[in-house]
N, C-alpha and C positions, 0 to 999 in steps of 0.2 A: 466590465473586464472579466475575465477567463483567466483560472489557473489550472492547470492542469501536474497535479504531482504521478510522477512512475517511478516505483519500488521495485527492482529486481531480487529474488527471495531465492536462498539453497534451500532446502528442506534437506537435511542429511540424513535424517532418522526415517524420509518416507520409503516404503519399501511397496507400497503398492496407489494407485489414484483415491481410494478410501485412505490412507494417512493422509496424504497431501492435500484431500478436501478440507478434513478437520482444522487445520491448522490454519488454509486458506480463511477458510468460513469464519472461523474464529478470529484473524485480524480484521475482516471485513466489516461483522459487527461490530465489532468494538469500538474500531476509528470511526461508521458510521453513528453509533451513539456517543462517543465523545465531543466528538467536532462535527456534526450534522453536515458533512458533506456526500456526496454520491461517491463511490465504491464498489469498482467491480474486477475482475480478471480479465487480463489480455491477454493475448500471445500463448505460445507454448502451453496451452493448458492440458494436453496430454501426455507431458514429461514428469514422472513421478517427482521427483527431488529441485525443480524450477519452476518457479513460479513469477507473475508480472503483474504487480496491482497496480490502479487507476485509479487517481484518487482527483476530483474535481470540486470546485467551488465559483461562485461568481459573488462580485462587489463592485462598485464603485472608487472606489481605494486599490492600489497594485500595491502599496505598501500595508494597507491589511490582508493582503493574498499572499505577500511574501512571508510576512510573520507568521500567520495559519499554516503554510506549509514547512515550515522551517520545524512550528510545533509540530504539528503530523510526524512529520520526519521522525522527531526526536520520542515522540512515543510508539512512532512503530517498529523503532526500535528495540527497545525495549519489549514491549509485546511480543513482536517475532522471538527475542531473547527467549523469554519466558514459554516460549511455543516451542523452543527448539527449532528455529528458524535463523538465518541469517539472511540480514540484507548489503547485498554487494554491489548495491549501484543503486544510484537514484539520481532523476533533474526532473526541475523544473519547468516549464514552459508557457509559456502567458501568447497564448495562439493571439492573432491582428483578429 
């Protein structure tokens, strides 16, 4: 089984695509070394102050996919926090 978490991010302090990488790059690794899942940028990656992470895991269990992404969640929260980022949306989805 497939989960698929998407993080919608402000970036309010970016004022050019060099802020908006740093802070990007910076959650990326992070949630990759925390929770060893795959993590990359979608969508809109040319809009200085919007950004769209992807954040993916596979298991056997949909109740250990929902737990991991619920944590994701809750520290990339935090993270973005600490980045001077905000995230304004986020789901879930457990593709067939």
């Amino acid at each position: 089984m497939i989960a698929h978490l998407t993080l919608e991010l402000r970036i309010e302090h970016a004022h050019s695509l060099k802020d908006k990488r740093q802070v990007v790059r910076s959650l990326k690794d992070r949630l990759r070394h925390e929770f060893n899942v795959a993590v990359a940028e979608v969508d809109a990656t040319d809009l200085w102050q919007r950004a769209t992470i992807g954040i993916v895991s596979i298991s056997d269990s949909k109740d250990y996919l929902r737990g991991l992404m619920e944590s994701i969640e809750r520290h990339a929260t935090k993270l973005a926090n600490d980045l001077g980022a905000e995230i304004v949306d986020s789901f879930v989805d457990f593709p067939e």
